[in-house]
ROROLO-216932 format. One record per residue (C-alpha): residue in one letter; x, y, z. Coordinates in steps of 0.2 Angstrom, whole numbers, plus 2048, in hexadecimal, padded with zeros to 3 digits. Layout:
<fibas>
+--------+-----+-----+-----+
: residu :   X :   Y :   Z :
+--------+-----+-----+-----+
:      A :   X :   Y :   Z :
...
+--------+-----+-----+-----+
</fibas>
This chain:
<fibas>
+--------+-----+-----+-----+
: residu :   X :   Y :   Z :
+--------+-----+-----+-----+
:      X : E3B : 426 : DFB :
:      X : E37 : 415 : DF0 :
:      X : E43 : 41A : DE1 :
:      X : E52 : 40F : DE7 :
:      X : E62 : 411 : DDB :
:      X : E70 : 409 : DE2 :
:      X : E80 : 412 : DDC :
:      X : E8F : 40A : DDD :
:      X : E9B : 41B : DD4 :
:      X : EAC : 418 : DCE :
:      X : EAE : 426 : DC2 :
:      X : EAD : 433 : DCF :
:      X : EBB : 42A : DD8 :
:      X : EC6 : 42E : DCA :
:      X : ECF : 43E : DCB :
:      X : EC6 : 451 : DC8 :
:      X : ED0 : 452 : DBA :
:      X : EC3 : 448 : DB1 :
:      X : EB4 : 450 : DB7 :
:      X : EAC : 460 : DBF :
:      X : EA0 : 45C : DCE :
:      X : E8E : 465 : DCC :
:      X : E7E : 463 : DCE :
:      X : E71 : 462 : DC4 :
:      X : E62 : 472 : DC7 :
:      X : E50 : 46F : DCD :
:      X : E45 : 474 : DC2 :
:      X : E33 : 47A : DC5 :
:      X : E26 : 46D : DBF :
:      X : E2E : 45C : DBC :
:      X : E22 : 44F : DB6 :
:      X : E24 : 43F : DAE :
:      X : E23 : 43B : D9C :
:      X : E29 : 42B : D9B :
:      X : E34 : 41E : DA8 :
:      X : E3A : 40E : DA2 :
:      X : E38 : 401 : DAE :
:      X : E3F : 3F3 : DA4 :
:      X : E4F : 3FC : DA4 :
:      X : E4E : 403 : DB8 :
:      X : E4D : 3EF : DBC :
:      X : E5B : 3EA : DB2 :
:      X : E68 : 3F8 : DB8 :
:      X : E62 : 3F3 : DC9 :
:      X : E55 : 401 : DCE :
:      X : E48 : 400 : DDA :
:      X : E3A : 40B : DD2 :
:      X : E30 : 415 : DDC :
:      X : E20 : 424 : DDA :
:      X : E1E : 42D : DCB :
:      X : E1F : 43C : DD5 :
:      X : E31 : 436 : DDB :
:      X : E37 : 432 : DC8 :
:      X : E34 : 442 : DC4 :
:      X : E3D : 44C : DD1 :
:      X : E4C : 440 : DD0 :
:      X : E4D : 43F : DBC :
:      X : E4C : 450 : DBA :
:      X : E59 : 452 : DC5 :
:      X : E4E : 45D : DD2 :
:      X : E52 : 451 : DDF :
:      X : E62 : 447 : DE2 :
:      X : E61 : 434 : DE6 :
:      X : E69 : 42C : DF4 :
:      X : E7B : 427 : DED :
:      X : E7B : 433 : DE0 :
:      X : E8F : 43C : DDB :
:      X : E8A : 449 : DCC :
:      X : E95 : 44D : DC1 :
:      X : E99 : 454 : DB0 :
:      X : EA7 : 44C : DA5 :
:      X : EB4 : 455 : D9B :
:      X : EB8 : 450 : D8A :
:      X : EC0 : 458 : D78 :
:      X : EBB : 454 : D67 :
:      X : EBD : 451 : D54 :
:      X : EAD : 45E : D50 :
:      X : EAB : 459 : D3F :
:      X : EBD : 457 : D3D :
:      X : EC3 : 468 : D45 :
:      X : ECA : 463 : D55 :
:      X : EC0 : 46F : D67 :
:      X : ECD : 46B : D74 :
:      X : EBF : 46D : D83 :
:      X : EAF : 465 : D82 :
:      X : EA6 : 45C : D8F :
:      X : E95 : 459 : D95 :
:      X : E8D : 46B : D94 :
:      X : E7A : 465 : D97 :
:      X : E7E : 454 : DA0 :
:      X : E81 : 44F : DB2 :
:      X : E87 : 43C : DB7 :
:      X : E7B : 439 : DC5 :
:      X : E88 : 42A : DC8 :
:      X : E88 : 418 : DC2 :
:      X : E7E : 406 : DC7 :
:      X : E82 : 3F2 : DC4 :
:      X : E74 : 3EC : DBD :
:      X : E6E : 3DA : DC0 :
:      X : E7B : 3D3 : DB3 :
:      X : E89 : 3DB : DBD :
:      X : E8C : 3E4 : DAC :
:      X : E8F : 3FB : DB4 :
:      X : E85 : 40A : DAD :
:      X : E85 : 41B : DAB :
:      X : E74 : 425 : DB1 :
:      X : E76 : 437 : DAA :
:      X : E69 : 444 : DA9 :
:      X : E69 : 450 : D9A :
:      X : E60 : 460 : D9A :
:      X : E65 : 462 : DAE :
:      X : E6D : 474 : DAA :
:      X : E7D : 47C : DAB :
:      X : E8F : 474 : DAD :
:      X : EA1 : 47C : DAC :
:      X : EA3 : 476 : D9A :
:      X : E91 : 47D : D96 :
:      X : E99 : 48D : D8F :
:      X : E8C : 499 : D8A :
:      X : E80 : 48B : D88 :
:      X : E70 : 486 : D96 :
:      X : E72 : 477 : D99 :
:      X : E60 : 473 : D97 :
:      X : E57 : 46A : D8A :
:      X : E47 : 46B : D81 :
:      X : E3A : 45E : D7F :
:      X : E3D : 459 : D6D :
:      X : E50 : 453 : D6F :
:      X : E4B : 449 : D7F :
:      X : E3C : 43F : D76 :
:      X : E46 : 43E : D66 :
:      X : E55 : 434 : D70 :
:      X : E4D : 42C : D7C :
:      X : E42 : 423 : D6D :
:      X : E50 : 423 : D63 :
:      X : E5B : 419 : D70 :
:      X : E4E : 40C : D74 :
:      X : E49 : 40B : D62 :
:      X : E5C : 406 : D5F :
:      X : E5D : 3FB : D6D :
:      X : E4C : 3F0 : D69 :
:      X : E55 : 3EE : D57 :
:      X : E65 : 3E6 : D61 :
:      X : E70 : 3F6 : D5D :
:      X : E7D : 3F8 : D6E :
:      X : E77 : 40A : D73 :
:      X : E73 : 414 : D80 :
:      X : E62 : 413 : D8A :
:      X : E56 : 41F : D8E :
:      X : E50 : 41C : DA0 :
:      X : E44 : 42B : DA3 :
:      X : E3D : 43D : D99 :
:      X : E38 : 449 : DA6 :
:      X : E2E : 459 : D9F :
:      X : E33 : 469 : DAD :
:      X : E26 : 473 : DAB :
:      X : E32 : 481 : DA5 :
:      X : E37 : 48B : D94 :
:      X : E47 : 488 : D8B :
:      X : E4B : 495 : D7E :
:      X : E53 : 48D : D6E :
:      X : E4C : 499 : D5D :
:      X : E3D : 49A : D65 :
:      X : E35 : 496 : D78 :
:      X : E34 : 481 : D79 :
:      X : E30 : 478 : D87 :
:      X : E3C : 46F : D91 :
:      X : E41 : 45F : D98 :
:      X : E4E : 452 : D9D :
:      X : E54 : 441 : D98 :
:      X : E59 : 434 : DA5 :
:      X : E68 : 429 : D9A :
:      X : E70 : 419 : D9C :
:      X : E7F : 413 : D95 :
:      X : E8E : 408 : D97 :
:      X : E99 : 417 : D9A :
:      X : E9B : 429 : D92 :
:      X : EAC : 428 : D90 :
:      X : EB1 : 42D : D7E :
:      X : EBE : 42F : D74 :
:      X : EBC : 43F : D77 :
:      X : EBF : 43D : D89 :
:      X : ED3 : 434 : D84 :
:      X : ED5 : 442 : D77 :
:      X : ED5 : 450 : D84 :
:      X : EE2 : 44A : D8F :
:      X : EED : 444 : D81 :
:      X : EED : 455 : D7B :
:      X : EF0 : 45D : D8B :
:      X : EFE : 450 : D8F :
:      X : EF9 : 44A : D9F :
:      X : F00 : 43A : D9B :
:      X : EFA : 437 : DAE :
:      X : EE8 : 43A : DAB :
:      X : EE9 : 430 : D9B :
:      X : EF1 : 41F : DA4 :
:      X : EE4 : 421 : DB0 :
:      X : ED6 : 423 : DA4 :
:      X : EDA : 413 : D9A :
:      X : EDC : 408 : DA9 :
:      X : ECD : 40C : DAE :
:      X : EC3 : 40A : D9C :
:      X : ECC : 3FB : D9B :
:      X : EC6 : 3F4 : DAC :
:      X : EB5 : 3FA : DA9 :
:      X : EB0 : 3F4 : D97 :
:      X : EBF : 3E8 : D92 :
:      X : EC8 : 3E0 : D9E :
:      X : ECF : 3D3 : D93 :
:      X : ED8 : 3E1 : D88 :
:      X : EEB : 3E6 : D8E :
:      X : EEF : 3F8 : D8C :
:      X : EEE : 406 : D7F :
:      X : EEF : 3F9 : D71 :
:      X : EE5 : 3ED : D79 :
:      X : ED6 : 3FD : D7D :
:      X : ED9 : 401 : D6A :
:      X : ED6 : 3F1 : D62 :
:      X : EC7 : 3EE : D6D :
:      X : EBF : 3FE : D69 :
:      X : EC2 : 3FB : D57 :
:      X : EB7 : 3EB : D59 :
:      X : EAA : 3F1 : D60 :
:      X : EA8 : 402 : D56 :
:      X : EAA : 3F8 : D47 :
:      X : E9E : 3EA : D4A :
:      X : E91 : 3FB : D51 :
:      X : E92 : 405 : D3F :
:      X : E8F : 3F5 : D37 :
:      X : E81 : 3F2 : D40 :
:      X : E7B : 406 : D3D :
:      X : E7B : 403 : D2A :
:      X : E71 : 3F2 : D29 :
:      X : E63 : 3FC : D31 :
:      X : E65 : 40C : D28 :
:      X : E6A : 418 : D37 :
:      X : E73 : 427 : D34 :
:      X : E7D : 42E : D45 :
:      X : E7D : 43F : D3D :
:      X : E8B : 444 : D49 :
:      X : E9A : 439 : D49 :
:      X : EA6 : 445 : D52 :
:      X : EB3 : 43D : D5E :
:      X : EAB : 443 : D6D :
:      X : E99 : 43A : D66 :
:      X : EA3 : 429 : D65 :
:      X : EA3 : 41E : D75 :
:      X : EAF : 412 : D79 :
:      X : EA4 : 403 : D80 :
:      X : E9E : 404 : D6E :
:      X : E8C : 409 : D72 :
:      X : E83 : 415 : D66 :
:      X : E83 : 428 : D70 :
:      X : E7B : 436 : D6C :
:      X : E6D : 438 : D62 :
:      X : E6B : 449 : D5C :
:      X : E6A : 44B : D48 :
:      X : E67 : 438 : D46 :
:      X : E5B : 432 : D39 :
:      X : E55 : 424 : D30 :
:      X : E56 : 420 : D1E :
:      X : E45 : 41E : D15 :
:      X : E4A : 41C : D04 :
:      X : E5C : 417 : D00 :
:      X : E68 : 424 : CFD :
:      X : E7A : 41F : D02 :
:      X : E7F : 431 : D03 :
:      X : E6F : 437 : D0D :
:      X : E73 : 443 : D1B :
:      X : E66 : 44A : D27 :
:      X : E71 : 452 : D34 :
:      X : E6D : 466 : D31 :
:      X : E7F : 46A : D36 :
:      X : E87 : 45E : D2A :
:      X : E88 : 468 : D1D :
:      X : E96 : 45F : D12 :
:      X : E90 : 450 : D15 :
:      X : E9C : 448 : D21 :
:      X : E92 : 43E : D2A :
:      X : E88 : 436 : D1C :
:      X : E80 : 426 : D1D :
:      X : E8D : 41E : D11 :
:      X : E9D : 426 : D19 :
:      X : E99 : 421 : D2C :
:      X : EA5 : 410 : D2A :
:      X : EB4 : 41E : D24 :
:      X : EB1 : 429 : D32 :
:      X : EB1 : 41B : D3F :
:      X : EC2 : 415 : D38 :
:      X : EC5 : 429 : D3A :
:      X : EC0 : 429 : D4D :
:      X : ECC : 41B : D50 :
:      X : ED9 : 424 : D49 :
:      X : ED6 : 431 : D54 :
:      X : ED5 : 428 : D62 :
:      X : EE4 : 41F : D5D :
:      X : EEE : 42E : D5E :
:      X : EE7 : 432 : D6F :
:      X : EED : 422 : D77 :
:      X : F00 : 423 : D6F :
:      X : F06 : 42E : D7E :
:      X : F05 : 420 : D89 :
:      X : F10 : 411 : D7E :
:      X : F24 : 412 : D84 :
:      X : F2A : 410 : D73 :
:      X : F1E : 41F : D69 :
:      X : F25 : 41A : D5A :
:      X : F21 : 407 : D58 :
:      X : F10 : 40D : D60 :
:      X : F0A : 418 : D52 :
:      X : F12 : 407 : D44 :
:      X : F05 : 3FC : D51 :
:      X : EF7 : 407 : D52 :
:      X : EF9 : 40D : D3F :
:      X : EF5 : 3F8 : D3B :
:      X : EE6 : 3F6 : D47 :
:      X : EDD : 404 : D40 :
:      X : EE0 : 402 : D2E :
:      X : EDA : 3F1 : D32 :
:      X : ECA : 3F7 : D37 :
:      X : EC1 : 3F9 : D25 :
:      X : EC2 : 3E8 : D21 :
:      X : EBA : 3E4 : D34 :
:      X : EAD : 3EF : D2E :
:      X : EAA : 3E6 : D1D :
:      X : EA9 : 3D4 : D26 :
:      X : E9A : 3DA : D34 :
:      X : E94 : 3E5 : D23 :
:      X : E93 : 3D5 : D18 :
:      X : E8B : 3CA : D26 :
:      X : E7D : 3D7 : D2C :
:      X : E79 : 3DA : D1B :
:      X : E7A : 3C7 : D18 :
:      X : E6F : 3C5 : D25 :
:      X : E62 : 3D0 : D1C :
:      X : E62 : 3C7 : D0E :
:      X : E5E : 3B9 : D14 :
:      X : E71 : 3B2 : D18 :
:      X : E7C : 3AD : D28 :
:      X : E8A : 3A3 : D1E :
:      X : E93 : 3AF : D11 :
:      X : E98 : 3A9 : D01 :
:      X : EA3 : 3B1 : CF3 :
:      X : E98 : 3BA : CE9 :
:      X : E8D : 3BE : CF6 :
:      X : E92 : 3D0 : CFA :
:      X : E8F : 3D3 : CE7 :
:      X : E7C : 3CF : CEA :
:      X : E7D : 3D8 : CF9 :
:      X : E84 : 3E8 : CED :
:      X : E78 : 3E6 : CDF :
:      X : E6A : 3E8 : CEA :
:      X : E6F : 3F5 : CF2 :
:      X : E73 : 3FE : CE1 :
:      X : E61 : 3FA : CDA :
:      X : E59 : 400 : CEA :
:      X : E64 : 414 : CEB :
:      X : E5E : 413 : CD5 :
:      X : E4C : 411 : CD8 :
:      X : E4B : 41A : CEA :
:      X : E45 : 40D : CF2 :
:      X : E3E : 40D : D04 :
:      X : E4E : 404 : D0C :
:      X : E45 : 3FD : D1B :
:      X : E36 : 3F8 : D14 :
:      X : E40 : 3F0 : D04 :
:      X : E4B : 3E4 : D0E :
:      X : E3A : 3DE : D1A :
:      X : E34 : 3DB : D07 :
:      X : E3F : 3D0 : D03 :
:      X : E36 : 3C6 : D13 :
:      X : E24 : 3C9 : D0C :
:      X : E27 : 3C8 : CFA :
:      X : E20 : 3DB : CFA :
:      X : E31 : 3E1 : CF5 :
:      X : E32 : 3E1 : CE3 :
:      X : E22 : 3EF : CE6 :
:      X : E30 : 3FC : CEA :
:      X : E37 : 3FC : CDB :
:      X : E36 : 406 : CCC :
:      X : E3F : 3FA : CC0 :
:      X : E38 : 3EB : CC6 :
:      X : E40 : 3E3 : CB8 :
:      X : E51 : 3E8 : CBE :
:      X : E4C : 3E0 : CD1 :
:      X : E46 : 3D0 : CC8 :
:      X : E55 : 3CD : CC3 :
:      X : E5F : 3CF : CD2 :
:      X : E4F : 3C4 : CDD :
:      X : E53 : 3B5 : CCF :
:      X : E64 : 3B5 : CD5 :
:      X : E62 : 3B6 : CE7 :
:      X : E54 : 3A9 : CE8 :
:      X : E62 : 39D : CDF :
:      X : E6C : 3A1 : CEC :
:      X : E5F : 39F : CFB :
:      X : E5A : 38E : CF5 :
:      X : E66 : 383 : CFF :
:      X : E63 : 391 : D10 :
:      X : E55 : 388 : D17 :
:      X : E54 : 398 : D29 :
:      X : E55 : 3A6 : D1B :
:      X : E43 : 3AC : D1F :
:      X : E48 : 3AB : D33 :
:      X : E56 : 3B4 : D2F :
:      X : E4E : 3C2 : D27 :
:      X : E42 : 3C5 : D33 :
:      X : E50 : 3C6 : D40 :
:      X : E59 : 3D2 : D36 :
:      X : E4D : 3DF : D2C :
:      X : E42 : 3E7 : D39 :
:      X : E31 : 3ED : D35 :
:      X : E2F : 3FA : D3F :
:      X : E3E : 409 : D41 :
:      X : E3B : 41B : D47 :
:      X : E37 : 424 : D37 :
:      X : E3C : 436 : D38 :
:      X : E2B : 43F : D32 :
:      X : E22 : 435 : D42 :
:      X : E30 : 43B : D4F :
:      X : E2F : 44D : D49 :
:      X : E1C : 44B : D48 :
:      X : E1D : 442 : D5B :
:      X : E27 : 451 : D61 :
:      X : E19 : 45E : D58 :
:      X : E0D : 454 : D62 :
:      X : E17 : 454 : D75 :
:      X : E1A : 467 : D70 :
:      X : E07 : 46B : D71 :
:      X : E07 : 45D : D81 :
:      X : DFF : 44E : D78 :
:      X : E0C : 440 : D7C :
:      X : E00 : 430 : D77 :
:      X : E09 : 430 : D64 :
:      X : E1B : 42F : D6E :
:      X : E15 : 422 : D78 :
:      X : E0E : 418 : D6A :
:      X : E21 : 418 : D60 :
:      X : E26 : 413 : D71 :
:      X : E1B : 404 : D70 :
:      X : E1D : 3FF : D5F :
:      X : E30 : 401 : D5D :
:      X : E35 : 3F6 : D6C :
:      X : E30 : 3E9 : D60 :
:      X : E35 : 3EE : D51 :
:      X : E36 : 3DC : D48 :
:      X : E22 : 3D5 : D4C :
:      X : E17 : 3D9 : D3F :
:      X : E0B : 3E6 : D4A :
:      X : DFB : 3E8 : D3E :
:      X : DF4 : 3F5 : D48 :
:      X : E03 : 401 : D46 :
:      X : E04 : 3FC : D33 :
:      X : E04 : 410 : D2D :
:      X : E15 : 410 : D3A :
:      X : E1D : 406 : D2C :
:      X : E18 : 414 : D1D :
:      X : E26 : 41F : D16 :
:      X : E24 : 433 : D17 :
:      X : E19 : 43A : D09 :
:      X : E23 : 448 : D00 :
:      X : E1A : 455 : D0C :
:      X : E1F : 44C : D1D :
:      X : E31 : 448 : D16 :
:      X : E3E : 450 : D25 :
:      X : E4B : 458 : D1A :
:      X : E57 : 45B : D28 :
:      X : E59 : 455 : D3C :
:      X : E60 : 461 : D4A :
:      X : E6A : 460 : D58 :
:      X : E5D : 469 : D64 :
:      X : E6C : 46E : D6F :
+--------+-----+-----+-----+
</fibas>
């Protein structure tokens, strides 16, 4: 066997309290749909056939070294809190060090039934599979922290959702899957035991330089916050923020319902589930403060004195809207053209954004406007955008980088939601060539790529997507 992946597994060290061992199941027919060597060589995997990246990605055959495993977790669903969650369609395979020393996660999800399945499969069909392992790597070439798709495997079998759908499996890397969810669980169990233990190891994995449950909290915050920040300068919209979709290495995890914006609606929501509007693309920074909270609470059981803990912790999270606002004023800084803030600028920043939700505009194609001097063509009331472009070229004129700028920051390219869920009507019929396209355009999404120009074209009203799925 060629396929070398060195696992080095410290999770499944940890007590079974954390975890249920099983192992993925075979499945008839695996063959490969997509591998991503790039991404094998930086976690420290040796690639091999084709043949043996199917079997072992599909989890029809186990690698050398590999501990499988399905993690428990709980959850803030949409607010209501499921005291038993887990990974009911996942399996850690076990974890790498990559050639950066930095540790991750390789998970299979599709690879059938665990203990926390309930009366789920286990199994996963095509569409989900492409849709995240797109997504993800769209995110990441867009500097997003995310999780990483490192293979889709089609299984040559049938997976019965509202209608007969073909299946397949996604090979994900991340930092970790612990999630809030994961602290939130024990807390409420009161294994204070299992809890201590939890945080030393999070805290020895992904911050060492952060002392106990306030130290874990604050460092979460910091990354969370400068992740949702990062979310909104690009127009993404998680779709499913619930606790136990909230990762504590601050990497973005789960996409299900996740969409793009195409034209600017601060309120938009996608997700087909989120039907009052929870997760909308303007409340994501309120609900990350609400995470924290959650997880706040999870972490009070282990401070001696509980009631200083929850003074302590009440200050770091209310702290955290204002952390927001500061990576919120510099991304969108950024996109306009600025690296050094000034006051008044988070007005111009404002206005814009107000002119652009009036008139509809396309929101990625507007800011990569502002580059080309195509922008003011978005607008309806031109005369209102002429005003606001008189006042931000007074402004650019002593910011000599403000083109470089831009082009760093406004991306050409992102993963429109009418050429996913055409991509996935495609792969249904067995014509992959227009996933593998996306794939090629997206990982650079900041060159100008003339031949994938209509990539860059909003939805007409017919191929508008009015509503994303989970696909579970």
């Amino acid at each position: 066997m060629r396929l070398n992946i060195p696992f080095d597994n410290t999770y499944a060290a940890l007590d079974e309290v954390f975890f249920s061992r099983v192992n993925p199941v075979a499945v008839k027919d695996p063959t490969l749909i997509a591998y991503n060597a790039e991404l094998a060589k930086e976690i420290g995997i040796t690639s091999g056939t084709e043949d043996e990246h199917a079997k072992v990605f599909s989890g029809t055959r186990l690698a050398k070294g590999t501990d499988p495993l399905a993690q428990l977790y709980a959850g803030h669903q949409f607010g209501h809190y499921s005291p038993q969650l887990g990974d009911g369609r996942a399996v850690l395979l076990g974890e790498t060090c990559g050639s950066d020393n930095r540790r991750w996660d390789i998970q299979l999800k599709g690879s059938g039934p665990t203990p926390y399945s309930r009366r789920g499969d286990g199994r996963a069909w095509l569409g989900p599979v492409l849709r995240e392992y797109l997504m993800s790597e769209a995110m990441h070439a867009l500097g997003i922290p995310t999780t990483r798709a490192l293979a889709a495997v089609s299984t040559g079998e049938t997976v019965f959702r509202e209608s007969p759908l073909p299946g397949a499996v996604l090979t994900r890397v991340a930092a970790s899957h612990i999630r809030v969810g994961t602290f939130q669980v024990f807390a409420a169990r009161g294994d204070v035991t299992a809890l201590q233990k939890l945080l030393e190891y999070t805290l020895n994995r992904h911050y060492p330089d952060a002392d106990g449950p306030l130290g874990l909290l604050n460092a979460v915050i910091a990354a969370q916050a400068q992740l949702v920040a990062k979310w909104m300068s690009v127009g993404f919209i998680h779709g499913v923020m619930n606790t136990d979709n909230c990762q504590i290495a601050g990497e973005t995890i789960d996409y299900g319902p996740c969409a793009f914006l195409d034209h600017y609606d601060p309120m938009a929501v996608f997700s087909s589930i989120d039907r009052q509007g929870r997760y909308a693309f303007s409340n994501q920074p309120d609900i990350i403060v609400w995470n924290m909270a959650q997880l706040a609470t999870a972490l009070i059981p282990l401070m001696p004195d509980q009631e200083k803990a929850v003074a302590l912790f009440t200050t770091a999270v209310h702290a955290m809207p204002q952390l927001i606002r500061d990576h919120w004023s510099r991304a969108y800084g950024a996109k306009i053209g600025l690296t050094v803030l000034r006051p008044g600028d988070d007005t111009l920043i404002t206005e814009l954004l107000q002119l652009m939700a009036d008139n509809s505009v396309d929101y990625t194609n507007t800011f990569r406007g502002l580059l080309t001097g195509h922008a003011r063509d978005q607008f309806d009331n031109t005369a209102g955008f002429d005003t606001w472009a008189e006042r931000w070229r007074q402004r650019l004129c002593d910011v000599p980088d403000a083109e470089t700028v831009m082009a760093q920051n406004n991306p050409v390219f992102i993963a429109r939601n009418h050429r996913v869920e055409q991509m996935i009507a495609a792969a249904v019929e067995g014509d992959f060539a227009p996933f593998h396209r996306l794939r090629k355009v997206l990982a650079r999404p900041y060159d100008t790529q003339p031949d994938a120009a209509d990539l860059t074209q909003p939805p007409t009203p017919q191929e508008v997507v009015p509503a994303t799925f989970c696909g579970t």
